[in-house]
N, C-alpha and C positions, 0 to 999 in steps of 0.2 A: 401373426401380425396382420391386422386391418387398416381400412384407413383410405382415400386419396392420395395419390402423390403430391406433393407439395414442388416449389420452386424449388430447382438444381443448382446445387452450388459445388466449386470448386472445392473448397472448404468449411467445414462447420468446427467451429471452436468450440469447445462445450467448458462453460466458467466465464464468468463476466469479475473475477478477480484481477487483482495488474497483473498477473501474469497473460493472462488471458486476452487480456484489452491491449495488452503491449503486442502481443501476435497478430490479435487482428488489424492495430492500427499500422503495421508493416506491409501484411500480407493485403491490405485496402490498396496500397500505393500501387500494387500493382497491377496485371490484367487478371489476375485469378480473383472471381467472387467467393467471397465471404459472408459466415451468417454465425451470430454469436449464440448460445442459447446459454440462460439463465436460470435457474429455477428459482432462484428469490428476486423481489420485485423491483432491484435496481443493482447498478455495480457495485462493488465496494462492498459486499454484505457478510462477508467472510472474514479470513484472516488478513484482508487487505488493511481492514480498519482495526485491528488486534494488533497492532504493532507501534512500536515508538517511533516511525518516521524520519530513519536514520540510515543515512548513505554511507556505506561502510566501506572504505578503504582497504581491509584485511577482515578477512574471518575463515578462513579454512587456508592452509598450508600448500604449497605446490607438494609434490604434481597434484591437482585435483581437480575437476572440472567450475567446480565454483569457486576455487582461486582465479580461474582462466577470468568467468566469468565477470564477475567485478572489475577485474583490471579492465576487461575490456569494454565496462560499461560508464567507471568511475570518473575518465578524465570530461566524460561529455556532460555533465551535467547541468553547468553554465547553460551551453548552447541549448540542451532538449528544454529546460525549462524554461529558457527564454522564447522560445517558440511556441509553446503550448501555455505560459500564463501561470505557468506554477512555481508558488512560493520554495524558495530553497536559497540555503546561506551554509557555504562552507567555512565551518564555525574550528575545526581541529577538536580533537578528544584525547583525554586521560586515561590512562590503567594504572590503578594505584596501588604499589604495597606497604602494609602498616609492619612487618616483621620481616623474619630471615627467608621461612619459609614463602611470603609473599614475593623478594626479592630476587630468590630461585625461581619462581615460577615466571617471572619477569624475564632471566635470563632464556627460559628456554623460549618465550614467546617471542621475543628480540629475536633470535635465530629464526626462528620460522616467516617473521615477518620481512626479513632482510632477504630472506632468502625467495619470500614472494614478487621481491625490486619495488617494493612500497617503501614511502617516505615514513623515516620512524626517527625519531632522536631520544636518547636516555638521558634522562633529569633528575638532578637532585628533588627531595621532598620541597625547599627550597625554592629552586627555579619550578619546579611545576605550581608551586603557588604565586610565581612572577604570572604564569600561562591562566591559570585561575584561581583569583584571592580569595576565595569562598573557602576553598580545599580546606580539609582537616591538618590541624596541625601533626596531626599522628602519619600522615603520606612521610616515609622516609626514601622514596626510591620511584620514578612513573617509568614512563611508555608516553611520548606525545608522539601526534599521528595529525601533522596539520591535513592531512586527505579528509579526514572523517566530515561530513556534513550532515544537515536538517534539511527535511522534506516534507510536505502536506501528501503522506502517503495517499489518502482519498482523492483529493484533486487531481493528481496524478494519475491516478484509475481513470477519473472521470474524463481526463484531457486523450487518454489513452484511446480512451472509447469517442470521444468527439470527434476526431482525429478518422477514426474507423468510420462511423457515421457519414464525414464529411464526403471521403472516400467511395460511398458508396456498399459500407459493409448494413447488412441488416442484424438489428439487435434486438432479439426477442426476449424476454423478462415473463417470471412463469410458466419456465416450460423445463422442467425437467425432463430429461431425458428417461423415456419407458421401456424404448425396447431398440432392439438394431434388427436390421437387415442385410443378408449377406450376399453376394453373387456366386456363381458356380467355381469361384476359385478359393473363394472363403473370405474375400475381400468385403468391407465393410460397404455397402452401397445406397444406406438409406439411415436414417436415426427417427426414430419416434418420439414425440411429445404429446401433452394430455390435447393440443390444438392441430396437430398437424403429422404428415409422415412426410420429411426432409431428405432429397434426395442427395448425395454428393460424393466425391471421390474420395477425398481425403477427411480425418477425424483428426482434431487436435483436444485432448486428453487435458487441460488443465482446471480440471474439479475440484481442485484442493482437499479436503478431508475426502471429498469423495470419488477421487482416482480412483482407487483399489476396486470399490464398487462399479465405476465404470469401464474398469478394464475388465472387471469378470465379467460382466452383462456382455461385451462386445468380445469373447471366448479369448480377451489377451491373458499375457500373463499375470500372473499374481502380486500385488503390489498390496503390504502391508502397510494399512496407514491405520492412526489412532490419532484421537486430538490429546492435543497440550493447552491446556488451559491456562491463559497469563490473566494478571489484577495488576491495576494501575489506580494511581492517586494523579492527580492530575491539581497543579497548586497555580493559583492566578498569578496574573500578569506584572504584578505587582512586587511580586518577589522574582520572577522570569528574569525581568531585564535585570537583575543584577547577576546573573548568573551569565560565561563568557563558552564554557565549553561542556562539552558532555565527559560525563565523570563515570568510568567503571573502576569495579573490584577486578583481580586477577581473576580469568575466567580458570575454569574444571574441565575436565576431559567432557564433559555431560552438559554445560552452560556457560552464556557467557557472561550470566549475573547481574542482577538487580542493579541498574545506572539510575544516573539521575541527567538527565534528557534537556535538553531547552528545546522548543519547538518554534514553527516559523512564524507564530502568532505571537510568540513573547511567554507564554506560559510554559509549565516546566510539567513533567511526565516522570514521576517515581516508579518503578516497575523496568518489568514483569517480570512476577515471578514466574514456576511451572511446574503444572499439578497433572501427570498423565492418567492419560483414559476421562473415563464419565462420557456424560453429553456433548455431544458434538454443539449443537444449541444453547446449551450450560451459560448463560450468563452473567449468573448470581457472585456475586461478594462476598466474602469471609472475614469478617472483624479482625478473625486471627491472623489470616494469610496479610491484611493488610497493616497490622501491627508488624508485622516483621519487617515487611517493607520498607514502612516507614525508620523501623529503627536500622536498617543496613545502610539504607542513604542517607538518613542524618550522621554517620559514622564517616560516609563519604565528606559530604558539606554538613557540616554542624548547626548551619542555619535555617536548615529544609524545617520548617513548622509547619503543621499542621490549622495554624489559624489562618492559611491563605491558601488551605483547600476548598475545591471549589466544588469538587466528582469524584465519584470513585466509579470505574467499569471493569469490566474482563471479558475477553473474547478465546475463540479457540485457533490454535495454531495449529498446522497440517504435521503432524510426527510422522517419520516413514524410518526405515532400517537404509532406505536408501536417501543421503538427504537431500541430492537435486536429480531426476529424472530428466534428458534431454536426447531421445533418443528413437526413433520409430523401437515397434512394439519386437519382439522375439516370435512371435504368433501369428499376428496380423499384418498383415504388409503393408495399410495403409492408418495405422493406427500412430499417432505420435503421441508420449509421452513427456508433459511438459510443467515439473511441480521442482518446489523447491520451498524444504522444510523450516530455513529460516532465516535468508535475503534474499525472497522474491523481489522487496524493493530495491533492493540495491543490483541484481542483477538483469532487474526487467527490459533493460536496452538492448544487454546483447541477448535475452531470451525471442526478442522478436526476430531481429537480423539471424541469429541459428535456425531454429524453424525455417525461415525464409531459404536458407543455406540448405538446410534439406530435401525441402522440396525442390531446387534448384539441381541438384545430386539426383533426381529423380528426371530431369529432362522436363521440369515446369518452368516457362516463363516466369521467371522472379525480376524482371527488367524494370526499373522503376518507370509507370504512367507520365509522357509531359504533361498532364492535366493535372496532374495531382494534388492535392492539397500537402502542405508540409507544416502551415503553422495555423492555429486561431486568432480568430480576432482579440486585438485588446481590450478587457473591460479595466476601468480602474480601481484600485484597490487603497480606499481612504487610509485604512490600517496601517500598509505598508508603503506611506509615503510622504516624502521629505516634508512637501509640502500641500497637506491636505486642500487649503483655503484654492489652492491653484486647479488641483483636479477636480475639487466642487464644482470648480465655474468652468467647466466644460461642455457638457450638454443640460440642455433641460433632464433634471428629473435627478441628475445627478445629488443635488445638494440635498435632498429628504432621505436622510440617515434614521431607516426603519431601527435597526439594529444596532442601540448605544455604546452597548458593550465590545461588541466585535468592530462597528464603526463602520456598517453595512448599509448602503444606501438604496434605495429602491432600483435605480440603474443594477447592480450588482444580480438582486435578488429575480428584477425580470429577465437578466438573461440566463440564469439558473436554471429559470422555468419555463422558457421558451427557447431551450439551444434547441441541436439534434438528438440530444440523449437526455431530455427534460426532468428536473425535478419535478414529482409529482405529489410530496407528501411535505411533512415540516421535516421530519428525517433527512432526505432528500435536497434540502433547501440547506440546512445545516452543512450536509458532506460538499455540497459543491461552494459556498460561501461561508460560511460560517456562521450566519444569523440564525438563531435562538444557543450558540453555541457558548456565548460567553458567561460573565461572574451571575448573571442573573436565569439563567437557564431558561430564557424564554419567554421570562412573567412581564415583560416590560412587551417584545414588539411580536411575540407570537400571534396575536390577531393581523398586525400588518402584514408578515407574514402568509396567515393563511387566504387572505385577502387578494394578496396578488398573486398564488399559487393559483385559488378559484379561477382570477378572472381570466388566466392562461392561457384554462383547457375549459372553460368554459359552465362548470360546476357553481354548485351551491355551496359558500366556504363550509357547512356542516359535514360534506362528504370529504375535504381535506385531512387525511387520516396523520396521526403520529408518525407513521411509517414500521418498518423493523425494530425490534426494543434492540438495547445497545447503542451507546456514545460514539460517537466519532471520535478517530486518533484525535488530540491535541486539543477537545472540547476546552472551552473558557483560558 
């Protein structure tokens, strides 16, 4: 290994996914420096944006560590989001069965859910269509879970990372991780990137599909991962709002099965299915995969049509044998492992505060900074408010609504592009606001757009790139 040495830091996180950004905007608050590394060109670029945007009140059984998890992240959600700017509405959720066998499988999940001290109530086919009138008349039996909520998974990333920013953590983008360096005890003492050789004490491991690979490079132990590929239908707004809560099948020992989603924009998210192995990268759609889809949640809601789709995407989810890692390394002494195969967003609050708790068990200052930053500034948000006409007439600049569809006004899109953790593509501009995201995918204000992205950072709107291929959760 070659190279200069680079700036020392207390910690290097390696993953700018919410898990990742949830750790560093913890570890930011304190006196220990921070430094993110990425290898794709913004947060949000992995399985962060591959998922339905969904705060889960239950999904794994006590004793488990991601039972602990949730609870311990679930009740704050109010408060984190109203700090950070991110949309979220705790909407309650469905598990429906249509037959005997679905109503046993009901029973056994009722026990586990009770037994996790999560709010659950059993309803007739009936009363769960008092909860939501769309439901199939075939539901003879549910599961309501008024905990369950919606989230703007990506914004969420991004707040994560703003937050870190603010604080003082450095976020580097394009720099995969090439090599490590060790000191005479076997401790990890340096990480390599294709720009720099980074010096630091500690390693935080959350690479999502690419843990496995970054624990071997860094001689940790073995950690098997493979991606799970999900495919989403995603149907406008227009049919959204009439929908009141999120609707699953009885999950499988293996899933927890194709829902039908509302998301915090008003549109509605069919999926995911999951297709293991292949490309990690694998983006691509399947006619077939997304004809089933569709036909398992029109079975849910009978009224999910297809003529108020707007997108189809699919992303790759992190698969492991093990399905939340939270733990320093077996191997490494200063290596932490920090992934989790399928509520990273839902446990990403108390993934930061744990980490934090770790290094704290190690004799690190983890005392929260009084300078600290704890919330971001407000931008308004036309979409999600009572009274649009009122927040127009707030500042200049407010009232020029680049974005019809989404109802995104050029205020929204320049501080997108001009935070701490800036949009710098239309991609980019998308995950943090949602402008070119709507019924029109762009064809209406994508030059506004890229217009005020250019005048930023200071480019020729020609060099303004698409960004990453792949949708953002909850597009249109």
């Amino acid at each position: 290994m070659s190279g200069p040495l680079g700036r020392r830091f207390d910690v290097v996180v390696v993953g700018a996914g919410v898990l990742g950004c949830a750790i560093a905007a913890e570890l930011a608050q304190t006196a220990l420096s921070v430094c993110v590394l990425e290898a794709a060109p913004d947060v949000a670029e992995g399985a962060s944006k591959a998922n339905a945007g969904i705060t889960s009140s239950f999904y794994a059984p006590p004793p488990s560590i991601e039972c602990e998890l949730i609870g311990e992240s679930n009740d704050g959600w109010e408060e984190l989001c109203g700090r950070l700017n991110v949309p979220y509405r705790r909407i309650g959720a469905l598990t429906v069965a249509f037959d005997d066998d679905g109503v046993r499988g009901l029973d056994e999940l009722e026990t586990q859910v009770r037994a996790a001290g999560v709010k659950v109530e059993r309803v007739t086919g009936e009363q769960a269509r008092r909860h939501e009138p769309l439901l199939t008349d075939e539901c003879i039996d549910a599961l309501y879970y008024p905990d369950e909520g919606i989230i703007d998974p990506v914004r969420l990333t991004w707040a994560y990372a703003e937050l870190a920013a603010l604080n003082g953590a450095e976020l580097r983008f394009r720099a995969p991780v090439l090599d490590v360096a060790r000191d005479g005890d076997g401790r990890l003492s340096a990480v390599v990137t294709p720009e720099d050789r980074i010096a630091c004490r500690y390693v935080v491991n959350a690479a999502g599909i690419g843990s496995g690979a970054l624990s071997a490079l860094a001689g940790g132990e073995e950690i098997r991962m493979w991606p799970r590929k999900g495919q989403y239908w995603i149907l406008d707004r227009d049919f959204g709002q009439t929908l009141s809560r999120i609707v699953l099948p009885v999950p499988t020992p293996t899933t927890r099965g194709i829902e039908v989603a509302p998301t915090t924009n008003g549109s509605v998210l069919l999926g995911p299915d999951a297709e293991e192995g292949g490309d990690a990268e694998d983006r691509s759609t399947s006619a077939g995969n997304l004809r089933k889809i569709f036909a398992e949640t029109q079975r849910l809601v009978p009224t999910v049509s297809l003529d108020r789709a707007i997108k189809t995407y699919a992303g790759s989810r992190p698969a492991a044998d093990e399905p939340v890692r939270l733990r320093f390394d077996a191997r490494v002494d200063n290596l932490i492992h920090a992934g989790n195969r399928s509520t990273g967003v839902s446990t990403s609050p108390a993934f930061g505060r744990r980490v934090k708790a770790l290094l704290a068990d190690r004799g690190e200052n983890t005392a929260a900074r009084p300078d600290r930053v704890t919330s971001l500034p407000p931008v308004p948000r036309v979409l999600l408010e009572a009274d649009p006409v009122t927040v127009l007439d707030r500042r200049p600049g407010d009232a020029m609504v680049v974005c019809v569809c989404e109802q995104v006004t050029a205020a929204e899109i320049t501080a997108a592009v001009t935070s701490a953790v800036p949009a710098r593509s239309i991609e980019g501009v998308r995950k943090r606001c949602r402008a070119t995201g709507g019924r029109c995918q762009g064809s209406i204000c994508m030059a506004g757009v890229i217009l005020l992205t250019a005048n930023a950072h200071g480019i020729d709107p020609g060099q303004v790139g698409m960004g990453p291929g792949g949708g953002s959760v909850g597009c249109g």
